[in-house]
C-alpha positions in Angstrom: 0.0 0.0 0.0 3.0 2.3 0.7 4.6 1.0 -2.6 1.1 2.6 -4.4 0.5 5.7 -2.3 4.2 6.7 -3.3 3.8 6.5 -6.6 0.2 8.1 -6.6 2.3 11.1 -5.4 4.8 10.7 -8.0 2.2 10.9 -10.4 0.5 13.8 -8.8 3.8 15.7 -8.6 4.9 15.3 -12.3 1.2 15.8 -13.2 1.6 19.3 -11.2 5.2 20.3 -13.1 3.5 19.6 -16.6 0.6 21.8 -15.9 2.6 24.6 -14.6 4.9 24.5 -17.6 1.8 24.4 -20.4 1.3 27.4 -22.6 -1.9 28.7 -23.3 -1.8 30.1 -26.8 -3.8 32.6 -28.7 -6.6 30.9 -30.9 -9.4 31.4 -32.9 -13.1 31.1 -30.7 -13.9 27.5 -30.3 -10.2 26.3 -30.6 -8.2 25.4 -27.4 -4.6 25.4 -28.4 -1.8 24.3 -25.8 2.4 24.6 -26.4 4.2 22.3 -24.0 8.0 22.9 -24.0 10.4 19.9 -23.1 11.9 19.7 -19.6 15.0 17.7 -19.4 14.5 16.8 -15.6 11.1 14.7 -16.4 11.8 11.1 -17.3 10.5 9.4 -20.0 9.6 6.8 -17.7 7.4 9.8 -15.6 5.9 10.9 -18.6 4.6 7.5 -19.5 2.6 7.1 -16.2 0.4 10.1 -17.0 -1.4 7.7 -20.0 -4.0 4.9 -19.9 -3.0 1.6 -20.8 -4.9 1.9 -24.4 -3.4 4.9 -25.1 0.0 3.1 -24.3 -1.1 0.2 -26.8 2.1 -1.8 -25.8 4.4 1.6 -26.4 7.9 1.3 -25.2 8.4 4.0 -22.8 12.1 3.9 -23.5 13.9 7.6 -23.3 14.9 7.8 -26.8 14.0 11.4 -29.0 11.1 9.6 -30.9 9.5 8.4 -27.5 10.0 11.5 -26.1 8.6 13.2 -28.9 5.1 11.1 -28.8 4.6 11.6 -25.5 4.9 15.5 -25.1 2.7 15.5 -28.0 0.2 13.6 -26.5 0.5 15.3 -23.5 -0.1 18.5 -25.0 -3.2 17.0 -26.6 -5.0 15.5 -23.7 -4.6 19.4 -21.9 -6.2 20.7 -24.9 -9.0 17.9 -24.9 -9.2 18.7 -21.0 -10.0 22.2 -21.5 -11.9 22.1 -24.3 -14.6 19.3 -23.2 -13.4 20.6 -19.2 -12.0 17.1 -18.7 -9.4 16.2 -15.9 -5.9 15.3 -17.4 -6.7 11.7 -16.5 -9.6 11.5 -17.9 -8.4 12.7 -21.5 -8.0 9.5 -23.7 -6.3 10.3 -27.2 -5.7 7.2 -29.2 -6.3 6.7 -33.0 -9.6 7.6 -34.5 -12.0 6.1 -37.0 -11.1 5.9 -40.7 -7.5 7.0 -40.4 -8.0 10.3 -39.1 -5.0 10.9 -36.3 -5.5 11.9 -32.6 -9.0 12.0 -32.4 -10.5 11.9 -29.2 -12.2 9.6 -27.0 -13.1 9.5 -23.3 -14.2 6.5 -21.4 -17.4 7.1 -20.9 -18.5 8.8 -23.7 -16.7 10.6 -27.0 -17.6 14.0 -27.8 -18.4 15.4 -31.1 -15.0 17.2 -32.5 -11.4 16.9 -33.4 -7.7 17.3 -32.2 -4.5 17.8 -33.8 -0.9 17.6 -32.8 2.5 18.3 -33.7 6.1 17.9 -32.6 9.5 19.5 -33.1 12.8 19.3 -31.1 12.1 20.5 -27.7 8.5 21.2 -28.1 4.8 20.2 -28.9 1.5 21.7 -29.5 -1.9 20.1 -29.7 -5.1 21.9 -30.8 -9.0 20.7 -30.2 -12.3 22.0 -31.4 -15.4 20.6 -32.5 -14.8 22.0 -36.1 -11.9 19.8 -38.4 -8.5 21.7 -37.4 -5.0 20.7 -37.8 -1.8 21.6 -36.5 1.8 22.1 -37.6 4.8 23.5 -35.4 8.3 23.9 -36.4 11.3 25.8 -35.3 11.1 29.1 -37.0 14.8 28.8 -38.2 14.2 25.3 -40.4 15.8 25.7 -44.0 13.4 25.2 -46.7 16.1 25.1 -49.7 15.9 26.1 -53.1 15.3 22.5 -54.1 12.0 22.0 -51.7 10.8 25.0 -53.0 10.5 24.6 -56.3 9.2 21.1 -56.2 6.7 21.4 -53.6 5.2 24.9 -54.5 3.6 26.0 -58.0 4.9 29.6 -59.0 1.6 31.0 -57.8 2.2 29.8 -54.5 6.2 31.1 -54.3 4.7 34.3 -55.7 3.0 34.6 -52.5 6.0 34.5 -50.7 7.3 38.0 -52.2 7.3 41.4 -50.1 6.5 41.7 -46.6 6.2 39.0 -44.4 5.4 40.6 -41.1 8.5 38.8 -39.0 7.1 35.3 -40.4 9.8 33.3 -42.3 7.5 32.8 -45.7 8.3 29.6 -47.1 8.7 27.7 -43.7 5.2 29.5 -43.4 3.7 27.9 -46.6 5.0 24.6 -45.8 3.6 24.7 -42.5 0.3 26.1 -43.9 0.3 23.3 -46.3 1.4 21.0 -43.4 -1.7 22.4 -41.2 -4.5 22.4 -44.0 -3.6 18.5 -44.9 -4.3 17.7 -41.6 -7.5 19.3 -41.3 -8.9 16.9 -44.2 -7.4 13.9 -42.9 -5.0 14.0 -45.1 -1.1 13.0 -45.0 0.9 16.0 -46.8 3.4 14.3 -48.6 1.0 11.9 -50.5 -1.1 14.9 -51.2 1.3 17.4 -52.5 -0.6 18.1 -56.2 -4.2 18.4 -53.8 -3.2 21.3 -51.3 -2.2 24.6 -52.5 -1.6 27.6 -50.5 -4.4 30.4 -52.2 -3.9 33.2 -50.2 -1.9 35.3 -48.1 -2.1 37.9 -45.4 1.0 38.2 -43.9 0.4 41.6 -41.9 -2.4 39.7 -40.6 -1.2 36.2 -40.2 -3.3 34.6 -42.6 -3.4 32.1 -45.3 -6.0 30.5 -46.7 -5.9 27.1 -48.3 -7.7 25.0 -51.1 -7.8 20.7 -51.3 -8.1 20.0 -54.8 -9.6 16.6 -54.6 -12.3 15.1 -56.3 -14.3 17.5 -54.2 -13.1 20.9 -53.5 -12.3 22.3 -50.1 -11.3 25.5 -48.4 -9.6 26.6 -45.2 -8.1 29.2 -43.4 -4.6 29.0 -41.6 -3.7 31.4 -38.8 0.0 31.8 -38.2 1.2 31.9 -34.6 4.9 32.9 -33.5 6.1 31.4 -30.0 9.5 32.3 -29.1 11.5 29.9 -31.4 8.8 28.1 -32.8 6.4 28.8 -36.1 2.5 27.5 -35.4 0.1 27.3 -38.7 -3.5 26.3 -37.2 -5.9 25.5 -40.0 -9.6 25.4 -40.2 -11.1 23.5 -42.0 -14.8 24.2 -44.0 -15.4 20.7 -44.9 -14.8 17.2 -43.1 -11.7 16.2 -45.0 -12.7 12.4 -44.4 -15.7 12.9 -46.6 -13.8 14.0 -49.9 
Protein backbone atom coordinates (compact mmCIF):
# COMPACT_ATOMS: atom_id res chain seq x y z
CA UNK A 1 0.00 0.00 0.00
CA UNK A 2 3.04 2.28 0.74
CA UNK A 3 4.60 0.99 -2.63
CA UNK A 4 1.08 2.55 -4.36
CA UNK A 5 0.52 5.71 -2.31
CA UNK A 6 4.23 6.74 -3.34
CA UNK A 7 3.79 6.46 -6.60
CA UNK A 8 0.24 8.13 -6.63
CA UNK A 9 2.30 11.10 -5.41
CA UNK A 10 4.82 10.72 -8.02
CA UNK A 11 2.16 10.94 -10.42
CA UNK A 12 0.49 13.78 -8.81
CA UNK A 13 3.81 15.65 -8.60
CA UNK A 14 4.90 15.26 -12.27
CA UNK A 15 1.25 15.81 -13.22
CA UNK A 16 1.58 19.32 -11.24
CA UNK A 17 5.24 20.34 -13.07
CA UNK A 18 3.45 19.61 -16.58
CA UNK A 19 0.63 21.84 -15.87
CA UNK A 20 2.57 24.65 -14.59
CA UNK A 21 4.88 24.48 -17.59
CA UNK A 22 1.83 24.36 -20.37
CA UNK A 23 1.30 27.36 -22.57
CA UNK A 24 -1.92 28.70 -23.31
CA UNK A 25 -1.78 30.11 -26.84
CA UNK A 26 -3.77 32.57 -28.66
CA UNK A 27 -6.58 30.91 -30.91
CA UNK A 28 -9.45 31.42 -32.95
CA UNK A 29 -13.11 31.13 -30.68
CA UNK A 30 -13.91 27.51 -30.29
CA UNK A 31 -10.19 26.30 -30.63
CA UNK A 32 -8.25 25.40 -27.37
CA UNK A 33 -4.64 25.39 -28.36
CA UNK A 34 -1.79 24.33 -25.76
CA UNK A 35 2.40 24.60 -26.37
CA UNK A 36 4.25 22.30 -23.98
CA UNK A 37 8.00 22.95 -24.04
CA UNK A 38 10.41 19.86 -23.09
CA UNK A 39 11.92 19.72 -19.64
CA UNK A 40 15.03 17.66 -19.36
CA UNK A 41 14.52 16.83 -15.58
CA UNK A 42 11.11 14.67 -16.44
CA UNK A 43 11.75 11.12 -17.31
CA UNK A 44 10.51 9.35 -20.02
CA UNK A 45 9.60 6.84 -17.70
CA UNK A 46 7.42 9.79 -15.56
CA UNK A 47 5.88 10.87 -18.57
CA UNK A 48 4.61 7.47 -19.54
CA UNK A 49 2.64 7.10 -16.23
CA UNK A 50 0.35 10.10 -17.01
CA UNK A 51 -1.40 7.69 -20.01
CA UNK A 52 -3.98 4.94 -19.94
CA UNK A 53 -3.03 1.56 -20.83
CA UNK A 54 -4.91 1.94 -24.37
CA UNK A 55 -3.43 4.91 -25.12
CA UNK A 56 0.03 3.15 -24.28
CA UNK A 57 -1.06 0.22 -26.80
CA UNK A 58 2.07 -1.83 -25.80
CA UNK A 59 4.41 1.56 -26.40
CA UNK A 60 7.86 1.32 -25.22
CA UNK A 61 8.44 4.03 -22.76
CA UNK A 62 12.10 3.94 -23.47
CA UNK A 63 13.92 7.62 -23.32
CA UNK A 64 14.90 7.75 -26.76
CA UNK A 65 13.96 11.39 -29.04
CA UNK A 66 11.06 9.58 -30.87
CA UNK A 67 9.49 8.37 -27.46
CA UNK A 68 9.96 11.50 -26.14
CA UNK A 69 8.62 13.24 -28.94
CA UNK A 70 5.09 11.07 -28.77
CA UNK A 71 4.60 11.57 -25.52
CA UNK A 72 4.88 15.51 -25.14
CA UNK A 73 2.74 15.50 -27.95
CA UNK A 74 0.19 13.56 -26.53
CA UNK A 75 0.48 15.33 -23.49
CA UNK A 76 -0.08 18.53 -25.04
CA UNK A 77 -3.15 16.96 -26.60
CA UNK A 78 -5.01 15.48 -23.65
CA UNK A 79 -4.62 19.38 -21.85
CA UNK A 80 -6.21 20.65 -24.93
CA UNK A 81 -9.03 17.92 -24.86
CA UNK A 82 -9.18 18.72 -20.99
CA UNK A 83 -10.05 22.19 -21.48
CA UNK A 84 -11.89 22.11 -24.32
CA UNK A 85 -14.56 19.26 -23.16
CA UNK A 86 -13.43 20.56 -19.23
CA UNK A 87 -12.05 17.13 -18.71
CA UNK A 88 -9.39 16.25 -15.94
CA UNK A 89 -5.94 15.31 -17.40
CA UNK A 90 -6.69 11.73 -16.48
CA UNK A 91 -9.63 11.55 -17.95
CA UNK A 92 -8.40 12.71 -21.54
CA UNK A 93 -7.98 9.55 -23.73
CA UNK A 94 -6.26 10.33 -27.23
CA UNK A 95 -5.73 7.17 -29.25
CA UNK A 96 -6.35 6.73 -32.98
CA UNK A 97 -9.62 7.63 -34.51
CA UNK A 98 -11.97 6.07 -36.97
CA UNK A 99 -11.06 5.86 -40.70
CA UNK A 100 -7.53 6.98 -40.43
CA UNK A 101 -8.01 10.27 -39.14
CA UNK A 102 -4.97 10.86 -36.31
CA UNK A 103 -5.46 11.93 -32.61
CA UNK A 104 -9.03 12.00 -32.42
CA UNK A 105 -10.49 11.93 -29.16
CA UNK A 106 -12.19 9.55 -26.95
CA UNK A 107 -13.13 9.47 -23.29
CA UNK A 108 -14.19 6.50 -21.40
CA UNK A 109 -17.42 7.07 -20.87
CA UNK A 110 -18.48 8.78 -23.74
CA UNK A 111 -16.72 10.60 -27.05
CA UNK A 112 -17.58 14.00 -27.79
CA UNK A 113 -18.44 15.37 -31.06
CA UNK A 114 -15.00 17.18 -32.52
CA UNK A 115 -11.42 16.91 -33.37
CA UNK A 116 -7.70 17.32 -32.23
CA UNK A 117 -4.53 17.77 -33.82
CA UNK A 118 -0.90 17.58 -32.77
CA UNK A 119 2.46 18.34 -33.67
CA UNK A 120 6.13 17.93 -32.64
CA UNK A 121 9.50 19.53 -33.08
CA UNK A 122 12.81 19.32 -31.14
CA UNK A 123 12.06 20.54 -27.71
CA UNK A 124 8.49 21.16 -28.09
CA UNK A 125 4.76 20.19 -28.91
CA UNK A 126 1.46 21.68 -29.51
CA UNK A 127 -1.93 20.08 -29.73
CA UNK A 128 -5.07 21.86 -30.77
CA UNK A 129 -9.02 20.67 -30.15
CA UNK A 130 -12.31 21.96 -31.41
CA UNK A 131 -15.40 20.64 -32.48
CA UNK A 132 -14.83 22.00 -36.08
CA UNK A 133 -11.94 19.81 -38.39
CA UNK A 134 -8.55 21.67 -37.39
CA UNK A 135 -4.96 20.74 -37.77
CA UNK A 136 -1.81 21.62 -36.51
CA UNK A 137 1.77 22.06 -37.61
CA UNK A 138 4.85 23.49 -35.37
CA UNK A 139 8.30 23.94 -36.45
CA UNK A 140 11.26 25.84 -35.34
CA UNK A 141 11.09 29.09 -37.05
CA UNK A 142 14.84 28.84 -38.20
CA UNK A 143 14.22 25.31 -40.40
CA UNK A 144 15.77 25.65 -43.95
CA UNK A 145 13.35 25.25 -46.68
CA UNK A 146 16.05 25.11 -49.69
CA UNK A 147 15.86 26.11 -53.13
CA UNK A 148 15.27 22.48 -54.09
CA UNK A 149 11.96 21.96 -51.66
CA UNK A 150 10.79 25.00 -52.97
CA UNK A 151 10.55 24.65 -56.32
CA UNK A 152 9.23 21.06 -56.20
CA UNK A 153 6.73 21.40 -53.62
CA UNK A 154 5.22 24.91 -54.45
CA UNK A 155 3.60 26.03 -57.98
CA UNK A 156 4.87 29.60 -59.02
CA UNK A 157 1.59 31.02 -57.80
CA UNK A 158 2.16 29.76 -54.52
CA UNK A 159 6.20 31.13 -54.26
CA UNK A 160 4.70 34.33 -55.71
CA UNK A 161 2.96 34.56 -52.53
CA UNK A 162 5.99 34.48 -50.66
CA UNK A 163 7.34 37.98 -52.18
CA UNK A 164 7.30 41.37 -50.12
CA UNK A 165 6.48 41.71 -46.63
CA UNK A 166 6.21 39.00 -44.44
CA UNK A 167 5.40 40.61 -41.09
CA UNK A 168 8.48 38.84 -39.00
CA UNK A 169 7.11 35.35 -40.41
CA UNK A 170 9.77 33.30 -42.29
CA UNK A 171 7.48 32.76 -45.66
CA UNK A 172 8.30 29.59 -47.09
CA UNK A 173 8.67 27.75 -43.72
CA UNK A 174 5.22 29.50 -43.41
CA UNK A 175 3.72 27.91 -46.59
CA UNK A 176 5.02 24.59 -45.78
CA UNK A 177 3.59 24.69 -42.52
CA UNK A 178 0.33 26.09 -43.87
CA UNK A 179 0.31 23.26 -46.31
CA UNK A 180 1.37 20.97 -43.42
CA UNK A 181 -1.75 22.36 -41.18
CA UNK A 182 -4.54 22.35 -43.98
CA UNK A 183 -3.63 18.54 -44.89
CA UNK A 184 -4.31 17.70 -41.58
CA UNK A 185 -7.53 19.29 -41.29
CA UNK A 186 -8.94 16.90 -44.19
CA UNK A 187 -7.39 13.87 -42.86
CA UNK A 188 -5.04 14.00 -45.13
CA UNK A 189 -1.06 13.04 -44.96
CA UNK A 190 0.92 16.00 -46.81
CA UNK A 191 3.44 14.33 -48.59
CA UNK A 192 1.01 11.86 -50.52
CA UNK A 193 -1.08 14.89 -51.19
CA UNK A 194 1.26 17.42 -52.49
CA UNK A 195 -0.61 18.06 -56.22
CA UNK A 196 -4.17 18.44 -53.75
CA UNK A 197 -3.19 21.27 -51.31
CA UNK A 198 -2.16 24.56 -52.47
CA UNK A 199 -1.58 27.61 -50.54
CA UNK A 200 -4.36 30.40 -52.21
CA UNK A 201 -3.86 33.24 -50.18
CA UNK A 202 -1.95 35.28 -48.06
CA UNK A 203 -2.06 37.85 -45.42
CA UNK A 204 0.99 38.17 -43.90
CA UNK A 205 0.41 41.62 -41.90
CA UNK A 206 -2.40 39.66 -40.62
CA UNK A 207 -1.20 36.22 -40.23
CA UNK A 208 -3.30 34.57 -42.60
CA UNK A 209 -3.37 32.10 -45.34
CA UNK A 210 -6.04 30.47 -46.71
CA UNK A 211 -5.93 27.05 -48.33
CA UNK A 212 -7.73 24.96 -51.10
CA UNK A 213 -7.79 20.69 -51.29
CA UNK A 214 -8.06 20.04 -54.80
CA UNK A 215 -9.61 16.55 -54.65
CA UNK A 216 -12.34 15.05 -56.30
CA UNK A 217 -14.27 17.50 -54.18
CA UNK A 218 -13.13 20.87 -53.50
CA UNK A 219 -12.32 22.26 -50.14
CA UNK A 220 -11.35 25.51 -48.43
CA UNK A 221 -9.59 26.59 -45.19
CA UNK A 222 -8.14 29.21 -43.38
CA UNK A 223 -4.57 29.04 -41.60
CA UNK A 224 -3.68 31.37 -38.76
CA UNK A 225 0.05 31.80 -38.19
CA UNK A 226 1.23 31.87 -34.61
CA UNK A 227 4.89 32.90 -33.54
CA UNK A 228 6.11 31.40 -30.03
CA UNK A 229 9.49 32.26 -29.12
CA UNK A 230 11.50 29.87 -31.42
CA UNK A 231 8.76 28.12 -32.84
CA UNK A 232 6.41 28.78 -36.07
CA UNK A 233 2.50 27.45 -35.38
CA UNK A 234 0.14 27.33 -38.73
CA UNK A 235 -3.53 26.33 -37.17
CA UNK A 236 -5.88 25.54 -39.97
CA UNK A 237 -9.59 25.43 -40.22
CA UNK A 238 -11.05 23.53 -42.04
CA UNK A 239 -14.78 24.24 -43.97
CA UNK A 240 -15.41 20.72 -44.90
CA UNK A 241 -14.83 17.16 -43.13
CA UNK A 242 -11.66 16.17 -44.96
CA UNK A 243 -12.66 12.36 -44.38
CA UNK A 244 -15.74 12.94 -46.57
CA UNK A 245 -13.76 14.01 -49.93
Amino acid sequence: MVGLQTKKEEIETTERKLISRLHWLPAPAGLFLAGLKDDPAWLTAELSDLFSPRELDGRDRTADAAARSWFLGRLAAKAAAGRRWRLPLDSAEIRPGPEGRPWSFRLEAATPDGFISLSHTSGAAAAVAAAVPVGLDLELRDRPISDRVWTWVFTPAERSLAAGETAGFPSRLALWCAKEAAAKSWGRGLLNNLDRVRVTGADWPAGRLTAAWLGAKRAEGRVSLLKWDDYLLALAQSETDGLAL
